[in-house]
C-alpha positions, -999 to 999 in steps of 0.1 A, spaced: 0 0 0 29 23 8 41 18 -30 6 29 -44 2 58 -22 38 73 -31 27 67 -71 -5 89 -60 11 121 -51 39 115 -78 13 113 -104 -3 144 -86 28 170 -84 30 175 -123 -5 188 -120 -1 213 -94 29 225 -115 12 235 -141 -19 252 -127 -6 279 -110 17 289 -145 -19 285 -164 -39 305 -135 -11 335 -134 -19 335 -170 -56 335 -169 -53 362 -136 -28 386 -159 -54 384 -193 -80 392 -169 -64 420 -149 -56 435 -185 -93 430 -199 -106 451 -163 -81 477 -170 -91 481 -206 -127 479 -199 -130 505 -174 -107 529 -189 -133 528 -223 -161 536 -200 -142 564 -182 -134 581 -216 -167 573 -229 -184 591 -198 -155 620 -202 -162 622 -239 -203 623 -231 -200 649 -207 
């Protein structure tokens, strides 16, 4: 049993190393989309008024 649980959390380390690359990712494309979305409504509201 010790043999299959030390397969287990090899088999589960790749995996975490590549999330947090893929969710920095996804957090930075985000963060960028916010920024450009609410600087279009500032200058459309500045432009309006």
């Amino acid at each position: 049993m010790a043999a299959k649980n030390s397969k287990n959390k090899k088999q589960i380390k790749p995996a975490e190393t590549k999330a947090p690359n893929q969710n920095r990712a996804a957090q930075i494309f985000f963060a960028a989309f916010a920024i450009i979305l609410i600087l279009s409504m500032v200058l459309s509201a500045v432009a309006n008024y």
